[in-house]
C-alpha positions in Angstrom: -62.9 224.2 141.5 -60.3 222.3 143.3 -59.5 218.8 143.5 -61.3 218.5 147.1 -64.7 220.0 146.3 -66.5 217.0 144.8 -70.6 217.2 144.8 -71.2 215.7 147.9 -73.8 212.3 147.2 -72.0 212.0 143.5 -70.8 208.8 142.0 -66.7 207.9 140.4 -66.2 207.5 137.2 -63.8 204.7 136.3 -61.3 205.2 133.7 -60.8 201.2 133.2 -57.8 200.0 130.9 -58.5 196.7 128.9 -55.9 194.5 127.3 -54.7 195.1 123.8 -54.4 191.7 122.7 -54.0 189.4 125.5 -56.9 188.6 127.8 -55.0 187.7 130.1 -53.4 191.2 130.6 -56.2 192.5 132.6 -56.1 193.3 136.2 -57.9 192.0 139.2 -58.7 195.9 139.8 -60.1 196.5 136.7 -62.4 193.5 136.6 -63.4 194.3 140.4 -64.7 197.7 139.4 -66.1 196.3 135.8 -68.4 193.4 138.1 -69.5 196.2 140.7 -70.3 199.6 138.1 -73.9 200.5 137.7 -72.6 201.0 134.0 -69.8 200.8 131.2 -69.6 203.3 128.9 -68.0 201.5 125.6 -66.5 202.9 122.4 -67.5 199.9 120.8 -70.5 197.9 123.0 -70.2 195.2 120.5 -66.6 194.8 121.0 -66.7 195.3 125.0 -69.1 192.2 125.1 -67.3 189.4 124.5 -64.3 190.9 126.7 -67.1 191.0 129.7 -68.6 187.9 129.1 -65.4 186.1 128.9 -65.2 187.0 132.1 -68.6 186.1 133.2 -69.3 189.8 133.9 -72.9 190.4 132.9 -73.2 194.7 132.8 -75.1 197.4 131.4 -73.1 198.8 128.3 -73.8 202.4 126.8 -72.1 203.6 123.8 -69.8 206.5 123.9 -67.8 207.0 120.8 -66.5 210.1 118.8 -69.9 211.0 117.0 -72.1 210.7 120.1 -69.5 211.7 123.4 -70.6 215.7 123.8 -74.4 214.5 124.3 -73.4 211.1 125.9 -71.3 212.7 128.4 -74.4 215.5 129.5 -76.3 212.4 130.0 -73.6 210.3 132.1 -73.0 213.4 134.0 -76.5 213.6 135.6 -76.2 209.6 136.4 -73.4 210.3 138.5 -74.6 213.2 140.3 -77.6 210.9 141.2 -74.9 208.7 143.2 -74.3 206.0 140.3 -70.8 204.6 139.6 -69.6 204.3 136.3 -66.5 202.6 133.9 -64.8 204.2 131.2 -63.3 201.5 128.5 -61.9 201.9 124.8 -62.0 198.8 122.4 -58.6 198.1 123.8 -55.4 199.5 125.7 -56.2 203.1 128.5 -59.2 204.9 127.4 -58.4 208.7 126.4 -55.1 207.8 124.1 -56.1 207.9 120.6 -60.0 207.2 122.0 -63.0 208.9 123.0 -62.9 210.1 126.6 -61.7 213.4 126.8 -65.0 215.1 126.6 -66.7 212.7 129.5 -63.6 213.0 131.9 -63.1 216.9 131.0 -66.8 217.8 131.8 -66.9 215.4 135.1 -63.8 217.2 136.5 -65.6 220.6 135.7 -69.1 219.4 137.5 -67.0 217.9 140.9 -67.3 214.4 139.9 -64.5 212.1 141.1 -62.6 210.3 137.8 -60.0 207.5 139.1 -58.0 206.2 137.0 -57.5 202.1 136.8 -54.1 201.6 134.7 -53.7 198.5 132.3 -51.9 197.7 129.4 -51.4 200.5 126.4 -49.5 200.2 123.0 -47.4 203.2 123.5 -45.7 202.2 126.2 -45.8 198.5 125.9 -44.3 198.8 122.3 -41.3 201.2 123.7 -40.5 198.8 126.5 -38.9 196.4 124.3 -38.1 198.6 121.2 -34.4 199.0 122.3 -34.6 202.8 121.9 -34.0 205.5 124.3 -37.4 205.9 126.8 -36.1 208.4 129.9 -37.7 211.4 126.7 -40.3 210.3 124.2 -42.9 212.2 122.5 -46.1 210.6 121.5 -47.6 211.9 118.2 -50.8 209.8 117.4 -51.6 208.7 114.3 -50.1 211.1 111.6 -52.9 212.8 109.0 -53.3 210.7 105.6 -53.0 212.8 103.1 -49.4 213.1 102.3 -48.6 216.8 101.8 -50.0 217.4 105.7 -48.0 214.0 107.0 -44.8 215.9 105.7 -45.8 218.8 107.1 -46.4 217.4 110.4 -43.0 215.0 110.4 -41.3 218.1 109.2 -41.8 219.9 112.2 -40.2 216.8 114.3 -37.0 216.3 111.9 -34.8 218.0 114.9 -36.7 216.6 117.9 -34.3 215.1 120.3 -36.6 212.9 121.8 -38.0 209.5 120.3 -40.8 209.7 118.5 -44.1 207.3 118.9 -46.5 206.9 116.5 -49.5 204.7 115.7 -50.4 204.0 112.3 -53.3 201.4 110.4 -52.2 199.1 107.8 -53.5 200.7 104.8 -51.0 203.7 105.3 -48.3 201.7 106.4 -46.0 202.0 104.2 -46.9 205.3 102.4 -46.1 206.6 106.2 -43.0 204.5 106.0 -41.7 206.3 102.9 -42.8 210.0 104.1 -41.2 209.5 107.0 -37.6 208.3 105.8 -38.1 211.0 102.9 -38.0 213.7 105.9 -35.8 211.8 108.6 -33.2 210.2 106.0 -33.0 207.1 105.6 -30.0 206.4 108.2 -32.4 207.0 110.7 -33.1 204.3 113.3 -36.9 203.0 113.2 -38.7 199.9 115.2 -42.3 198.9 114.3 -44.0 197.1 116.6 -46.9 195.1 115.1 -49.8 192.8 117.0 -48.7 193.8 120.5 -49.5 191.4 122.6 -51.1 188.5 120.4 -50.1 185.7 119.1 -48.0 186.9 115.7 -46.4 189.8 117.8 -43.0 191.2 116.0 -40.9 193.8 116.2 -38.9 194.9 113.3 -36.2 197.6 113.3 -33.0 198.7 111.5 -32.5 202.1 109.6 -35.4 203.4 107.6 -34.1 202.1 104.0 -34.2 198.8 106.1 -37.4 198.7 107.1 -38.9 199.7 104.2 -37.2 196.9 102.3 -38.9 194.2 104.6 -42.7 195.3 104.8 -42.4 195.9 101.0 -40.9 192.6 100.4 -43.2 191.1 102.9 -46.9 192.2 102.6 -48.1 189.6 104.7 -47.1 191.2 107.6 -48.6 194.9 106.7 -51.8 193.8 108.9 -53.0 194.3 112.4 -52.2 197.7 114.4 -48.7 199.5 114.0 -46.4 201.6 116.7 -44.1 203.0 114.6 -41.0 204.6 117.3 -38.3 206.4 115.6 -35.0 207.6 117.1 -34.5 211.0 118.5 -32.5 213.8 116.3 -28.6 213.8 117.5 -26.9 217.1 117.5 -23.2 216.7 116.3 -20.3 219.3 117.0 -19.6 219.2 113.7 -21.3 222.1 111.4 -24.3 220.9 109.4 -23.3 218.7 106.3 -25.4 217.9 103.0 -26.8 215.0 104.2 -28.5 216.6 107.1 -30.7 219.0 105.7 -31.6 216.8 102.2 -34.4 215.6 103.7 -35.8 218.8 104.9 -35.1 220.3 101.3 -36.6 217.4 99.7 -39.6 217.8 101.4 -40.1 221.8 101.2 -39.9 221.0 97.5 -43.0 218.5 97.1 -44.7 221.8 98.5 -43.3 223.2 95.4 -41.8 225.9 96.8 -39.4 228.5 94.7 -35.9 228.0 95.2 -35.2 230.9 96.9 -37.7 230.3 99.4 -36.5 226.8 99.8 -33.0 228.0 100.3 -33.9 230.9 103.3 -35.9 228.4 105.1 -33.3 225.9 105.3 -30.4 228.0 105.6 -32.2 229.8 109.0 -33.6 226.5 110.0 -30.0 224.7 110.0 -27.8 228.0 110.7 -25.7 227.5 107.4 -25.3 229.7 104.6 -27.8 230.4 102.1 -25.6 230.1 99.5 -24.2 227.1 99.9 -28.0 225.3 100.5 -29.0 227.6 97.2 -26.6 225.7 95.4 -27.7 222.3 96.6 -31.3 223.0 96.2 -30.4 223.3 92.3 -28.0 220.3 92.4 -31.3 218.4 94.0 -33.8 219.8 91.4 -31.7 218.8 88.4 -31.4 215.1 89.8 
């Protein structure tokens, strides 16, 4: 189905952004459609009440949330064909990014329903804005899993991607993250976490990795509130490959507890050197 054939007598959905901190970041569009909706569909309903009311918006709230968004959307579905108009919201930031959505907005296109979009504030892009690191390429990654064998996995697979790299994380796995990360990146790399976006203990810290570790170790206070971790893009060199760049990536194939040889093939093909010459450092790194 095309863009143009919408089911004539349907309703929109709005997909509504919400501040991520501030109250005051909120448009005069988004509260517009919020006061007029038949409904607001809420990941949270106890969390989108107080935003409303500050606002002396008095609206119908359903829930829509990861456990519930398959049947929930079947149900919104057949309110909008009906003709009523509907609002999208996540607890905070553009609905869809890291929240519940997906399935609603994926099933209305499919059925002809229209889905605008009503842009706000969101972490990713709010947090790259002032992180001082390249933004014309980025690559968003989510939060990373949190078990530590499949978070080295995952970053491994990034240790050569050019572009910067976003990534949310909770406090909890902070600085476990923090550690895998400059295990397979080095520790030269450039890093900036941006914490509390938008509130009232907002801070940015950056530096290289060994840096940043340093502080939120030193300074536990701060490991609270939500994380954008944004790390520096992989820079080719002209020069051929040197020890230091493929440690990492050998360090982290051998927590998998790999054989040697293995080890020593994967990063030799990976990194175009020869196998020999990783062989050797593989055993050098072992022994340490």
């Amino acid at each position: 189905m095309s863009s143009n054939e919408l089911q004539p007598g349907s309703g929109t959905l709005y997909v509504v952004a919400t501040p991520i901190g501030n109250l005051q970041d909120i448009t005069h569009r988004a509260l517009d459609v919020l006061a007029a909706v038949d409904w607001v569909a809420a990941e949270d309903t106890r969390h989108t009440r107080p935003l409303l009311q500050n606002f002396a918006i008095n609206q119908n709230l359903i829930s829509l949330h990861e456990h519930n968004e398959s049947e929930r959307s079947e149900q919104l579905l057949q309110r909008l064909l009906a003709g009523e108009n509907g609002a999208l919201v996540s607890d905070a930031g553009t609905p869809l990014i890291n929240d519940p959505g997906y399935v609603l907005v994926k099933r209305l296109r499919q059925a002809g329903v229209a889905v605008v979009p009503v842009p706000g504030a969101s972490a990713v892009i709010t947090a790259l804005s002032a992180a001082g690191l390249p933004t014309d390429r980025f690559t968003y990654e989510g939060f990373l899993p949190a078990k530590s064998s499949k978070r080295l996995q995952q970053l491994t697979l990034l240790v050569e991607e050019p572009r910067t790299l976003v990534f949310y994380e909770s406090p909890h796995r902070l600085l476990d993250s923090l550690a895998d990360m400059a295990q397979v990146f080095g520790e030269a790399r450039q890093i900036v976490v941006a914490r509390e976006l938008s509130k009232q203990f907002e801070q940015f810290v950056s530096g290289e990795f060994h840096e940043v570790v340093e502080y939120f170790s030193a300074n536990r206070d701060k490991v609270r509130g939500e994380f954008v971790l944004m790390v520096q893009g992989f820079e080719q060199t002209s020069q051929s490959s040197q020890q230091s760049d493929y440690d990492p990536l050998i360090k982290t194939l051998m927590k998998q507890k790999l054989p040697v040889k293995q080890i020593s093939e994967i990063v030799a093909d990976y990194f175009s050197v020869k196998k020999k010459a990783v062989y050797q450092r593989v055993l050098e790194l072992k022994d340490a």
